[in-house]
LUMLO-17194 format. One line per 5 residues: number of its first residue (from 1); their letters; for each residue z, y, x of C-alpha. Coordinates in Angstrom, 1 decimal, padded with zeros to 4 digits. Each point is the difference from the previous one (the first is absolute). Layout:
N
NUM	a	Z,Y,X ~ ...
***
This chain:
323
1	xxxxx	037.8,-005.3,-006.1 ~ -002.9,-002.4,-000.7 ~ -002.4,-000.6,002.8 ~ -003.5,-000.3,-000.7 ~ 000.3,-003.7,001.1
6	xxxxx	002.2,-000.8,-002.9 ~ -001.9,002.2,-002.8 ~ -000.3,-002.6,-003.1 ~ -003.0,-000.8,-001.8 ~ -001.0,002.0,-003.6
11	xxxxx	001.5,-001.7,-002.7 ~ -002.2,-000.2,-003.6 ~ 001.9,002.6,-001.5 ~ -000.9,002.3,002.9 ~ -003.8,-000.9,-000.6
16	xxxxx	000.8,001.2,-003.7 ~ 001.4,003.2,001.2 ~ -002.6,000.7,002.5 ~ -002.1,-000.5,-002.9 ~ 001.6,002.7,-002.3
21	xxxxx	-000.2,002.4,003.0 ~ -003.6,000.1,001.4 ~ -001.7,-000.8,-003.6 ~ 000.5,004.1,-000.5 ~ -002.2,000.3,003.4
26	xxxxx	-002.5,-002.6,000.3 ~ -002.5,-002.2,-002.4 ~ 000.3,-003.1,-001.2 ~ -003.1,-002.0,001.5 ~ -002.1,-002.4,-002.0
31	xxxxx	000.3,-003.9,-000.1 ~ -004.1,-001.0,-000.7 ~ -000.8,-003.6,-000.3 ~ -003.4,-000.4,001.9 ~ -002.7,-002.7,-001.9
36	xxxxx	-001.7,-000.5,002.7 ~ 002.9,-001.0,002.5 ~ 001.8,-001.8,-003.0 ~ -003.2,-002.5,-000.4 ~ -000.7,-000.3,003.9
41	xxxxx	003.8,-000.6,000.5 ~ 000.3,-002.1,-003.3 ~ 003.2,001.9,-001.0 ~ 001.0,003.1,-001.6 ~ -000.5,002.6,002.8
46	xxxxx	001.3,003.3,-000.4 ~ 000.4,002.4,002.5 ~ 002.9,003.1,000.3 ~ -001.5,003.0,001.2 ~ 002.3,002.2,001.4
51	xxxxx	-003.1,001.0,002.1 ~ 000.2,002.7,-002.6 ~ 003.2,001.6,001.1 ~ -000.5,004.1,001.1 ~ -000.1,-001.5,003.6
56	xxxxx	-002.5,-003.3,-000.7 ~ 003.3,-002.0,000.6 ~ 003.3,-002.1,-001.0 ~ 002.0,001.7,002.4 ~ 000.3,003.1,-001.2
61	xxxxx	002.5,-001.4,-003.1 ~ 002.3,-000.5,002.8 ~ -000.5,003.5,001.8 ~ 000.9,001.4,-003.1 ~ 002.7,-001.6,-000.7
66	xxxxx	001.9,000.3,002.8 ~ -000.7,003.4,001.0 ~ 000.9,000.8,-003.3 ~ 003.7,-001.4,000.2 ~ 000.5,002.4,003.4
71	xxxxx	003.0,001.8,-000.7 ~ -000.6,002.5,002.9 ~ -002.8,002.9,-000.2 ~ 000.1,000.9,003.9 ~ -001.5,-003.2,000.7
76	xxxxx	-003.1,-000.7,002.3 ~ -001.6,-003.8,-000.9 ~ -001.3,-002.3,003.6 ~ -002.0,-003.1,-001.0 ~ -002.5,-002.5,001.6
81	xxxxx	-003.2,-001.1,-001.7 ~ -003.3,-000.5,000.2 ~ -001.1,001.8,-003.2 ~ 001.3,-001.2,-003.5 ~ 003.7,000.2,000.7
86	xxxxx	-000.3,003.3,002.0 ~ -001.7,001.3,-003.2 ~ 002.1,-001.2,-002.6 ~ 003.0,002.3,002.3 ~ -002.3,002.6,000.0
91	xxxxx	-000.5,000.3,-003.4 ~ 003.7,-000.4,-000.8 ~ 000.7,002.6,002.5 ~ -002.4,002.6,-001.5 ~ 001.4,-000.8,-003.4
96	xxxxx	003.7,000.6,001.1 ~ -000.6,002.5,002.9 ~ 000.9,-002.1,002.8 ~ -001.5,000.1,003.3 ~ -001.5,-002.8,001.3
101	xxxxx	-001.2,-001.3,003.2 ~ -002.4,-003.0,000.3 ~ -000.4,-002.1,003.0 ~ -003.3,-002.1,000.3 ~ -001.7,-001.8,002.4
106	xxxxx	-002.5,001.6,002.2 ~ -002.3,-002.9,000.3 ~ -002.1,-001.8,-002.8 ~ 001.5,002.5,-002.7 ~ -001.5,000.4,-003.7
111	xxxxx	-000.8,003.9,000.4 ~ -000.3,000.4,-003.8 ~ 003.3,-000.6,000.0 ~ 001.0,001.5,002.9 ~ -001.9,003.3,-002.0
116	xxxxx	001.8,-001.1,-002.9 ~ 003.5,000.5,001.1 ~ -001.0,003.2,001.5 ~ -001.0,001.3,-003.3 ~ 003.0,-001.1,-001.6
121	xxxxx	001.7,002.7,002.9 ~ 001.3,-003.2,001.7 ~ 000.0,000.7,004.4 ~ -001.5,-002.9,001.7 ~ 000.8,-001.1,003.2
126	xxxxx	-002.5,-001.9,001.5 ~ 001.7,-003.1,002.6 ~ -000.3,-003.5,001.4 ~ -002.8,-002.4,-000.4 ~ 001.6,-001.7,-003.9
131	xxxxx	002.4,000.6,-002.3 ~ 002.9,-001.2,001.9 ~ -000.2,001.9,002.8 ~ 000.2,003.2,-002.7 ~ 002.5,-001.6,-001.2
136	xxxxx	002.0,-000.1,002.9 ~ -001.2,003.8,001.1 ~ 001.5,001.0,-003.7 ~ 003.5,-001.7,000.7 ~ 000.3,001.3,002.9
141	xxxxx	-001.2,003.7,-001.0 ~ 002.6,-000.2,-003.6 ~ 002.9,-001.2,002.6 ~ -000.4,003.1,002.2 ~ -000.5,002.5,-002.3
146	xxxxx	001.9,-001.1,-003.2 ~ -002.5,-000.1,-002.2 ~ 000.1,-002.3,-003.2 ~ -002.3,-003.0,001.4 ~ -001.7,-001.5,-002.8
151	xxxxx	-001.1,-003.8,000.6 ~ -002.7,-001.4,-001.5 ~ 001.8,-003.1,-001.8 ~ 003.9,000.1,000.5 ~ 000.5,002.5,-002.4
156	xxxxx	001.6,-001.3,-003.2 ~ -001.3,002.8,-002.1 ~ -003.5,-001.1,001.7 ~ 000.5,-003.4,-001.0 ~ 000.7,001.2,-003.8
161	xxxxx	-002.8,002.5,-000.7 ~ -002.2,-002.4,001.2 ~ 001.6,-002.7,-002.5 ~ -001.2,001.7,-002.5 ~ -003.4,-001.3,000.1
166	xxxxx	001.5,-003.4,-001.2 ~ 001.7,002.2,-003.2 ~ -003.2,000.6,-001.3 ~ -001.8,-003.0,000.7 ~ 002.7,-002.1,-002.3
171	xxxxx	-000.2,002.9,-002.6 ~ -003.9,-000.5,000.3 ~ -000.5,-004.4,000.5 ~ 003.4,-000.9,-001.0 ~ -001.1,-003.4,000.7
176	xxxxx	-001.2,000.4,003.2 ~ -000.2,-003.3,002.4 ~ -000.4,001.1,003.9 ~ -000.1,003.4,001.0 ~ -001.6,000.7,003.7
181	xxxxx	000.9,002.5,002.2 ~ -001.2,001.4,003.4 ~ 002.5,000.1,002.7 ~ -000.2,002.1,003.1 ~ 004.3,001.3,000.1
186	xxxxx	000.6,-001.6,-003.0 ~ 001.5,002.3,-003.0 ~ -002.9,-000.7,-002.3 ~ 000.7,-003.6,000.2 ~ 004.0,000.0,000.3
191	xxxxx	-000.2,002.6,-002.8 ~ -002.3,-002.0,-002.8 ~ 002.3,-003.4,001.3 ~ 003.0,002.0,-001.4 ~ -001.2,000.9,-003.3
196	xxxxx	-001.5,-003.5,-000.7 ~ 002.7,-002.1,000.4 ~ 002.2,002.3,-002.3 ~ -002.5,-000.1,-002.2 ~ -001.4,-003.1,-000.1
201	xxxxx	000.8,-002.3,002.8 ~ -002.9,-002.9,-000.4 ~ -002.3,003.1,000.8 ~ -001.0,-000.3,003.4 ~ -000.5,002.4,002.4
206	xxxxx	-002.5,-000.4,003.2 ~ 000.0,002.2,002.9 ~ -003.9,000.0,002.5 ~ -000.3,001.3,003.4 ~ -002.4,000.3,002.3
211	xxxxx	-000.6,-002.8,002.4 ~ -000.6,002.3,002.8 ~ 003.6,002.0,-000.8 ~ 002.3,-002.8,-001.2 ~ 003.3,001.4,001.3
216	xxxxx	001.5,-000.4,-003.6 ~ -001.0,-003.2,-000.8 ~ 001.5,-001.6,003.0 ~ 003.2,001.8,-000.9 ~ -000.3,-001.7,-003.2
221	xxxxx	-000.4,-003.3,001.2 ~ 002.4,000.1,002.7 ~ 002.4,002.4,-001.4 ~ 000.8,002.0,002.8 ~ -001.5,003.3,000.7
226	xxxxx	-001.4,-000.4,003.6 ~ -003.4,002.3,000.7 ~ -003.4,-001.6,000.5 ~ -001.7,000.3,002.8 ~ -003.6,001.1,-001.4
231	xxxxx	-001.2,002.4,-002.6 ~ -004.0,000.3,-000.4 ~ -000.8,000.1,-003.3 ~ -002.2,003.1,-001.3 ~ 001.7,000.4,-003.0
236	xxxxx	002.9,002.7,001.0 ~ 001.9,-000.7,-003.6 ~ 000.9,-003.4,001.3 ~ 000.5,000.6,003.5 ~ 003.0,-000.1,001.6
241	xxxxx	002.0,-002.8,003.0 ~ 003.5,000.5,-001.1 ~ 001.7,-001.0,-003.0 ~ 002.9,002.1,-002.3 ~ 002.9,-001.5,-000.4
246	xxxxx	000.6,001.0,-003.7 ~ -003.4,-000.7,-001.4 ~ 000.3,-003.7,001.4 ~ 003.6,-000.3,-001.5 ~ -001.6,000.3,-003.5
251	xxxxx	-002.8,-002.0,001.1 ~ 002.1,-003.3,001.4 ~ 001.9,-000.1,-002.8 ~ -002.9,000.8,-003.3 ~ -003.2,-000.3,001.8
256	xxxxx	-001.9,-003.0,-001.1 ~ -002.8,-000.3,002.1 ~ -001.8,001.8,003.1 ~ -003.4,-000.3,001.3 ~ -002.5,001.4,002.4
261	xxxxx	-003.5,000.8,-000.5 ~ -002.4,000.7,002.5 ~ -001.8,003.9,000.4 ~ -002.9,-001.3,-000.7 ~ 001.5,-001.6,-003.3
266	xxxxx	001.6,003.7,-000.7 ~ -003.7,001.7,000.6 ~ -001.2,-002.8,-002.3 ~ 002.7,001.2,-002.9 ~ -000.8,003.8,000.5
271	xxxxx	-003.4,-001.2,-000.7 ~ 000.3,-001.8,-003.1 ~ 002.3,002.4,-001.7 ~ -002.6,002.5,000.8 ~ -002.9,-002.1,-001.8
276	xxxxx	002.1,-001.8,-002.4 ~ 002.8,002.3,-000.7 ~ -001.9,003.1,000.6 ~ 003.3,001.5,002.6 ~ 000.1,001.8,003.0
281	xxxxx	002.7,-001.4,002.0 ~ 001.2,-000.5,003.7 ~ 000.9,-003.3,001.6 ~ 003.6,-000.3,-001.2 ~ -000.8,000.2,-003.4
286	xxxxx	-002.9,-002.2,000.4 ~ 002.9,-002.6,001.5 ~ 001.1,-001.5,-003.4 ~ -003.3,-001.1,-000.9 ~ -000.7,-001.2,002.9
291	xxxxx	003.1,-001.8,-000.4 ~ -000.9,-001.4,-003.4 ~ -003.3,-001.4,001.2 ~ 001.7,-001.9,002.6 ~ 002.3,-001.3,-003.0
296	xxxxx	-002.6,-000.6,-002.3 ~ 000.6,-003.7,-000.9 ~ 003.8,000.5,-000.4 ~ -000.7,003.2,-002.3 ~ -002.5,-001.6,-002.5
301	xxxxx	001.4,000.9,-003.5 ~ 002.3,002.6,001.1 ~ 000.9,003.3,-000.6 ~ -000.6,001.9,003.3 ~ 000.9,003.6,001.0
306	xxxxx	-001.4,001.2,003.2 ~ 001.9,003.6,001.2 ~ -003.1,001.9,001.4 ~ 002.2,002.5,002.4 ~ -002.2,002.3,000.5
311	xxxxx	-003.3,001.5,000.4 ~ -000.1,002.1,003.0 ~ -003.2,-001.5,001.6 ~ -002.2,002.0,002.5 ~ -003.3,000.7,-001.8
316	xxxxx	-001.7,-001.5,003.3 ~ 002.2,-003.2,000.4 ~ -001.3,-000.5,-003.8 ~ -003.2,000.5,000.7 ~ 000.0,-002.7,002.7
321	xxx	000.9,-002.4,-002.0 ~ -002.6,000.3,-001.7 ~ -003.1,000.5,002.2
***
């Protein structure tokens, strides 16, 4: 029997099937290219909304398709998240009548997603100060009581649904140059890396994470999967101190860059795509522009996507960034 230690990777035909699968159940978002960003960038700026999504979030093209591929009915769902990911199960659980249990952390939570998974008729478990030590509260709860644990990035079917943003960005800028994509566990990046270099392999695909949570990126440039011993960044989408081990196998081997961006850089982001872009988004989806600013000489000309992951954004942590 395979462990989850030696679970492999999606392949591109398994993007192409998730594809098939959750296009019956969820939208296709809208590629925009922004004027204004496109002049102050000096490149062709677009930006992927999948702030649209039912939940205001990528993740939920995962959920769904891998609680959709659940052979068993009886089945209750256990995950760890701070918001987006525990939604996306949500929603896929509601849509396939599966229970689901959420574990969250009790301290510096998001509570309109906390509210949000509740609505979806997700349980959440408040625990721990972060992510992590949810995490490890959820492991420890799916061990004891045999319930199907559902982590937030190694999950192949994850990794796929998610891989289908990159599907409709090539159907949408076939010639795209650079695609940028936030990274807090790492499917939205390991899963756009995948379709690219099928598709077209000179495309290159960035990964941004927060200076003040940059667990991934030193598993990238040290390629080992070692926790980091901080995690204070406000922005919960990109917040985490330990790396997955089959996100960073896609991206050692496809990723072609990976920075880190400041909060403050992030809160700068939300703010333009508010004025310029005229979107609502959080701080991970704010990410790839912020990423793109700190690029800005080595993207002049290009073609640029940047993934906006979500929008879920307390009204109030909005509003401050704008007093």
């Amino acid at each position: 029997m395979q462990t989850r230690t030696e679970i492999q990777p999606p392949s591109f035909p398994d993007v192409v099937a998730a594809r098939s699968f959750i296009s019956s159940y969820l939208p296709r978002t809208p590629l925009i290219r922004i004027p204004k960003l496109s002049e102050a960038l000096d490149c062709d700026y677009y930006a992927k909304l999948e702030s649209l999504q039912p939940t205001g979030a990528f993740k939920v093209r995962g959920g769904v398709n891998l609680v959709g591929s659940l052979n068993s009915d009886d089945v209750t769902l256990v995950t760890a998240s701070t918001g987006n990911h525990g939604q996306s199960i949500g929603y896929a659980g509601r849509l396939f009548n599966k229970r689901v249990i959420v574990y969250a952390p009790a301290e510096n939570v998001n509570e309109m997603k906390m509210q949000a998974m509740r609505d979806l008729g997700a349980e959440v478990r408040l625990h721990g100060r972060d992510f992590d030590e949810a995490r490890l509260e959820t492991e420890r709860v799916a061990s004891e009581e045999g319930l199907r644990y559902v982590h937030s990035a190694n999950e192949p079917h994850l990794i796929a649904g998610v891989g289908t943003i990159g599907l409709e960005i090539f159907e949408d800028l076939p010639d795209v140059d650079v695609i940028i994509a936030p990274a807090g566990g790492g499917s939205c990046a390991s899963g756009n890396c995948i379709v690219a270099k099928h598709l077209n392999p000179k495309a290159r695909v960035i990964a941004v994470q927060s200076t003040e949570a940059p667990a991934m990126w030193h598993a990238w440039r040290n390629h080992n999967l070692d926790s980091y011993p901080t995690m204070n960044t406000e922005h919960e989408g990109l917040a985490s101190r330990t790396p997955f081990a089959l996100t960073n196998k896609v991206l050692w081997s496809l990723l072609d860059d990976f920075l880190l961006v400041t909060d403050e850089e992030i809160n700068e982001a939300i703010r333009l795509l508010a004025r310029d872009g005229k979107q609502i988004v959080e701080g991970a989806g704010a990410a790839s522009l912020a990423g793109a600013i700190k690029l800005r000489d080595e993207l002049r000309g290009k073609k640029v996507v940047g993934i906006v992951s979500g929008g879920n954004i307390p009204p109030e942590r909005f509003a401050r960034l704008f007093a």
